[in-house]
Z-matrix of the N, CA and C atoms (Angstrom, degrees):
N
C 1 1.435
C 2 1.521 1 108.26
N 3 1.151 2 123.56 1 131.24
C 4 1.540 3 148.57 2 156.46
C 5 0.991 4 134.30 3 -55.39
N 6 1.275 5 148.85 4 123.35
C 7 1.693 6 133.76 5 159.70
C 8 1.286 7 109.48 6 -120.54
N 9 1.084 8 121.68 7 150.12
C 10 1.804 9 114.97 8 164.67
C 11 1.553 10 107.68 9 -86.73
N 12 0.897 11 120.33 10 152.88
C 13 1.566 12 123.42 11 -178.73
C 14 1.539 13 107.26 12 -141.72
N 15 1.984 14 101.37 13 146.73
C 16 1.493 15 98.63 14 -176.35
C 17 1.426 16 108.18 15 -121.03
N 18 1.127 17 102.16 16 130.23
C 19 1.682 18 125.80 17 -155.63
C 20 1.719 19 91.65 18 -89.58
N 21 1.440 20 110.62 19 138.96
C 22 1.640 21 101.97 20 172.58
C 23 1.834 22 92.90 21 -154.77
N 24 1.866 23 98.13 22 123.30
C 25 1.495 24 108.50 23 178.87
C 26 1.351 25 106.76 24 -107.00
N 27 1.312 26 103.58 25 146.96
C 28 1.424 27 107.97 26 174.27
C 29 1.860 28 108.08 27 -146.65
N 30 1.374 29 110.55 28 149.83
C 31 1.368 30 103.80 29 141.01
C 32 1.395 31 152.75 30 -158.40
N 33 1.245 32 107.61 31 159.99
C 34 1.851 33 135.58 32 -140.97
C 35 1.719 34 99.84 33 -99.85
N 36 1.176 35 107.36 34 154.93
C 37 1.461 36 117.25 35 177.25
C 38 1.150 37 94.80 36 -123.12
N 39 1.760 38 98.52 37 163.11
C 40 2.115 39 99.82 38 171.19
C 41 1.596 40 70.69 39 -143.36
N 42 1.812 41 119.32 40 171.46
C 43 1.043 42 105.15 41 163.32
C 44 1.966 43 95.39 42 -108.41
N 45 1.345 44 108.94 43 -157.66
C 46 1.422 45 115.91 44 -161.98
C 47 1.691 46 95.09 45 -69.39
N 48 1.838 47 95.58 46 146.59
C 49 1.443 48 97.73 47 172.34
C 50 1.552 49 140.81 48 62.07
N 51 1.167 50 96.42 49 4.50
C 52 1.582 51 116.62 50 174.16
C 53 1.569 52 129.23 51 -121.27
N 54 1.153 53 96.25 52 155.94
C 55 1.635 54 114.14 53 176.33
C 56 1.438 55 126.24 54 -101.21
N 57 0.953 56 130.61 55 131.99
C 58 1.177 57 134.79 56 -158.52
C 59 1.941 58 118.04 57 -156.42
N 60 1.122 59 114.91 58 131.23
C 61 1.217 60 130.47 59 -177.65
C 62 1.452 61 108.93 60 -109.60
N 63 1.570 62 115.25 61 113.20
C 64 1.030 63 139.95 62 170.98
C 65 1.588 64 116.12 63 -105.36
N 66 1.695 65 106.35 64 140.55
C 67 1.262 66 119.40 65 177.04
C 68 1.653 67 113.94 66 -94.68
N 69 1.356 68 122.17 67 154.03
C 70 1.528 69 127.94 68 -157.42
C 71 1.651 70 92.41 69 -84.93
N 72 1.069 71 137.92 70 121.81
C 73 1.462 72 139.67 71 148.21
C 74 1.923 73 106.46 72 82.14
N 75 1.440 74 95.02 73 13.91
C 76 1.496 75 98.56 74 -179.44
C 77 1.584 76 122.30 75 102.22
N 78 1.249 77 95.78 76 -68.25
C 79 1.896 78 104.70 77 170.90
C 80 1.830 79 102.57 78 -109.13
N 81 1.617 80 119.33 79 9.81
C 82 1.360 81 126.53 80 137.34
C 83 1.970 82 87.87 81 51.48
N 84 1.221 83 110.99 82 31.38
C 85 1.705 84 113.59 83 152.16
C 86 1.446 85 138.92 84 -43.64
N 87 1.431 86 136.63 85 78.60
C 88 1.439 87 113.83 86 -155.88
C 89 1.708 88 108.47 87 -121.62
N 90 1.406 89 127.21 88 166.30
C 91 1.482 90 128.30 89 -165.71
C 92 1.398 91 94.83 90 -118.68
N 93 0.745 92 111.93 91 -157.65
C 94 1.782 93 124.58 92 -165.63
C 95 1.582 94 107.98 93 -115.55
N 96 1.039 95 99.90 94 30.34
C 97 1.268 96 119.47 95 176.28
C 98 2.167 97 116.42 96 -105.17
N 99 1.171 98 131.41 97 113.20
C 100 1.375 99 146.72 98 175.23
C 101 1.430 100 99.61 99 -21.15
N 102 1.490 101 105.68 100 116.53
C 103 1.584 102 116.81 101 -167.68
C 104 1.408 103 84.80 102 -137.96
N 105 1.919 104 96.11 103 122.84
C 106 2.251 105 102.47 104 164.67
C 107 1.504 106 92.01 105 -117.07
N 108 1.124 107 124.80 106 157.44
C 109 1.779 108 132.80 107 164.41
C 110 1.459 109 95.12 108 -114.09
N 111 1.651 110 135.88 109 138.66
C 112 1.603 111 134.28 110 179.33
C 113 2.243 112 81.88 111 -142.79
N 114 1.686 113 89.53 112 137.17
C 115 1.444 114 97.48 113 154.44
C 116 1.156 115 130.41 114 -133.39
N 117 1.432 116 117.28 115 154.15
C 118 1.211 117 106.07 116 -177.44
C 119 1.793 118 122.21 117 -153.15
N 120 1.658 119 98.38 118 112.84
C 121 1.281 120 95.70 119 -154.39
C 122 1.872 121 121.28 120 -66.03
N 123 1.417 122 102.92 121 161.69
C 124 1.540 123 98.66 122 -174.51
C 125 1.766 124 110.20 123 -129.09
N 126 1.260 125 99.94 124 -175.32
C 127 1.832 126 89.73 125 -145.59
C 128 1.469 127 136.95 126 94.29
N 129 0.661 128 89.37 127 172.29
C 130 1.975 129 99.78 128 165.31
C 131 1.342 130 122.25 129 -119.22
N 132 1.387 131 120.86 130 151.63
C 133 1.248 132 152.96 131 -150.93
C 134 1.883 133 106.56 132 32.09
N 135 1.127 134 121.36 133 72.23
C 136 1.256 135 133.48 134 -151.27
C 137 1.423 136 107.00 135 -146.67
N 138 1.321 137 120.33 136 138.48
C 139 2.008 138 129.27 137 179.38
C 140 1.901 139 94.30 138 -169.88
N 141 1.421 140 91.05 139 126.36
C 142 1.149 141 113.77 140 168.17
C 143 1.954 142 116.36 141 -130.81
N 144 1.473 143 95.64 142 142.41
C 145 1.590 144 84.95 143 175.17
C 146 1.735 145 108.05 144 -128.36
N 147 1.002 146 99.92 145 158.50
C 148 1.838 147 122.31 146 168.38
C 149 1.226 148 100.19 147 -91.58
N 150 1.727 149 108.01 148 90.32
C 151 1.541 150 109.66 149 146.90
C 152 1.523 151 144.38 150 -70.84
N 153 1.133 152 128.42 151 11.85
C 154 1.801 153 169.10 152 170.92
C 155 1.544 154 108.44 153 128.25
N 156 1.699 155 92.31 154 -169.17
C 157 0.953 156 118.81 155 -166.84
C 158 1.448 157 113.07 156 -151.16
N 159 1.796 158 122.24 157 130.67
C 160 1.218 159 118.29 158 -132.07
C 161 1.539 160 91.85 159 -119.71
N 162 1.525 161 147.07 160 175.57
C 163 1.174 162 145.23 161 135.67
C 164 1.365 163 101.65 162 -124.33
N 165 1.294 164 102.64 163 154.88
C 166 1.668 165 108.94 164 -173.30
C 167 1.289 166 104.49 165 -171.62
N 168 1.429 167 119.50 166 122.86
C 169 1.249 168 136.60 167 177.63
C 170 1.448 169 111.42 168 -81.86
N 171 1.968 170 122.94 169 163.57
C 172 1.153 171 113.50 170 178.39
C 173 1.065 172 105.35 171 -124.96
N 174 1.236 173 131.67 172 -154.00
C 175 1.581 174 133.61 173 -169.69
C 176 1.928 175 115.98 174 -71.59
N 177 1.734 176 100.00 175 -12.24
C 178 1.516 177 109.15 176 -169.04
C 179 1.376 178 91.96 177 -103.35
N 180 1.195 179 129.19 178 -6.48
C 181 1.723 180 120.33 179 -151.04
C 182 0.851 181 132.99 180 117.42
N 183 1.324 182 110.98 181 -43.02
C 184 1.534 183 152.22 182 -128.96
C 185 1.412 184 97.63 183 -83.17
N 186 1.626 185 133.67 184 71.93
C 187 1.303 186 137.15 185 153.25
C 188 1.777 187 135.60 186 -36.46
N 189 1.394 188 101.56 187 124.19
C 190 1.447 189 115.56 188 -167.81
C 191 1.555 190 93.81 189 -110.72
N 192 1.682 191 117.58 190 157.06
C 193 1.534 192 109.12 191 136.56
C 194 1.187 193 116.84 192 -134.65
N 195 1.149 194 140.99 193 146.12
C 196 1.567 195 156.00 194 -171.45
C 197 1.541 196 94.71 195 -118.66
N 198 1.814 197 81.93 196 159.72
C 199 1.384 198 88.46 197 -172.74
C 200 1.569 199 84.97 198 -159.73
N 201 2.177 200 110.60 199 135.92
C 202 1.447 201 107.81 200 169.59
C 203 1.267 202 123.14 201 -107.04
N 204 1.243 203 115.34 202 149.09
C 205 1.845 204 122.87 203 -177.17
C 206 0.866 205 103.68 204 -115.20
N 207 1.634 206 120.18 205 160.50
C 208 1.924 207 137.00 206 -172.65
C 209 1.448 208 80.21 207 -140.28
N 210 1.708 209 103.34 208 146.15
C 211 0.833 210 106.27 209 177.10
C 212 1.729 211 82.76 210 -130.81
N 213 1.635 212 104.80 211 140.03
C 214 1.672 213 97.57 212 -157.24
C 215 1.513 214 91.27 213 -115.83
N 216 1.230 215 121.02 214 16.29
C 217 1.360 216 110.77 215 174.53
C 218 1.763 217 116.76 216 -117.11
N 219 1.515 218 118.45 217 159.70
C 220 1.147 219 85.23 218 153.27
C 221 1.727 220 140.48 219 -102.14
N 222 1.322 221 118.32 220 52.64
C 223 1.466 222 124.04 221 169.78
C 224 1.236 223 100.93 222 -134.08
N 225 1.748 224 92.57 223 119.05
C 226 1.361 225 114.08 224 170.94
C 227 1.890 226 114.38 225 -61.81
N 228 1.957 227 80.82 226 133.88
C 229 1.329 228 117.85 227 -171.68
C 230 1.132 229 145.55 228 -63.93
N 231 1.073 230 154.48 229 115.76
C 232 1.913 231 125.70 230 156.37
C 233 1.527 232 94.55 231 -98.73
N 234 1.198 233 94.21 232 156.91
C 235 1.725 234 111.04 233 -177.07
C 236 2.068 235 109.30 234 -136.45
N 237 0.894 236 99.14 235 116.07
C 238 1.646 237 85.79 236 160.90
C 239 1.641 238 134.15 237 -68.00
N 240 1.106 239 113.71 238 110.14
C 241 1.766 240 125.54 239 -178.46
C 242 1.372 241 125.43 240 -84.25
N 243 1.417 242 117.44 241 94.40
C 244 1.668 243 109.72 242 -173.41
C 245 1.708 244 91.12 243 -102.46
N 246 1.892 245 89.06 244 148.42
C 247 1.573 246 85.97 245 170.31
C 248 1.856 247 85.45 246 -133.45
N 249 1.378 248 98.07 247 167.98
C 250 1.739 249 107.71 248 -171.14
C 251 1.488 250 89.61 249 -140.59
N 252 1.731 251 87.03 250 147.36
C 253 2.022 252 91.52 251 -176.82
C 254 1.908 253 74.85 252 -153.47
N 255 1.580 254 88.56 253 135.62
C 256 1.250 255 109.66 254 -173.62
C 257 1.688 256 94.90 255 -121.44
N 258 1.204 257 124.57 256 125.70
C 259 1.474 258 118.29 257 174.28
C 260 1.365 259 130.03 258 -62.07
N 261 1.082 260 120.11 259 111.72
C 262 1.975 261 119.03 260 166.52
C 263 1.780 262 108.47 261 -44.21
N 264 1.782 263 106.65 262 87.91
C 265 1.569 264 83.94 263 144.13
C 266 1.142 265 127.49 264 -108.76
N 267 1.448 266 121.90 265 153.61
C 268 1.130 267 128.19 266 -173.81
C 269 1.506 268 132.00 267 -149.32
């Protein structure tokens, strides 16, 4: 079995030594559809990690997902951010 999946790159800064929680596409809107967040830092002498990634609804419904980064060095980062959304059929 097959799915099509929609790939979305972006990229994010952290500065040195910090953690930081970022939202998916800004207001980080998501459906019930298979959501991964992967990072991957760029530059040299550079390591970043994906400590999870959260979904959380608000008082309307209205689903967000966040996602936290370490930045394990000290020189501030850019990292490349792919997120993948695979559709719920059902």
């Amino acid at each position: 079995m097959s799915e099509e999946a929609d790939v979305f790159i972006a990229v994010d800064f952290i500065p040195s030594g910090q953690t930081f929680t970022y939202t998916l596409f800004g207001g980080g809107v998501v459906d019930d559809a298979f959501w991964d967040v992967s990072v991957v830092a760029r530059g040299t002498n550079t390591s970043v990690s994906l400590l999870g990634q959260t979904v959380s609804a608000d008082a309307g419904g209205t689903r967000s997902l966040t996602f936290t980064v370490q930045n394990n060095t000290f020189n501030d980062t850019f990292f490349t951010r792919g997120a993948v959304r695979i559709p719920n059929f059902d």
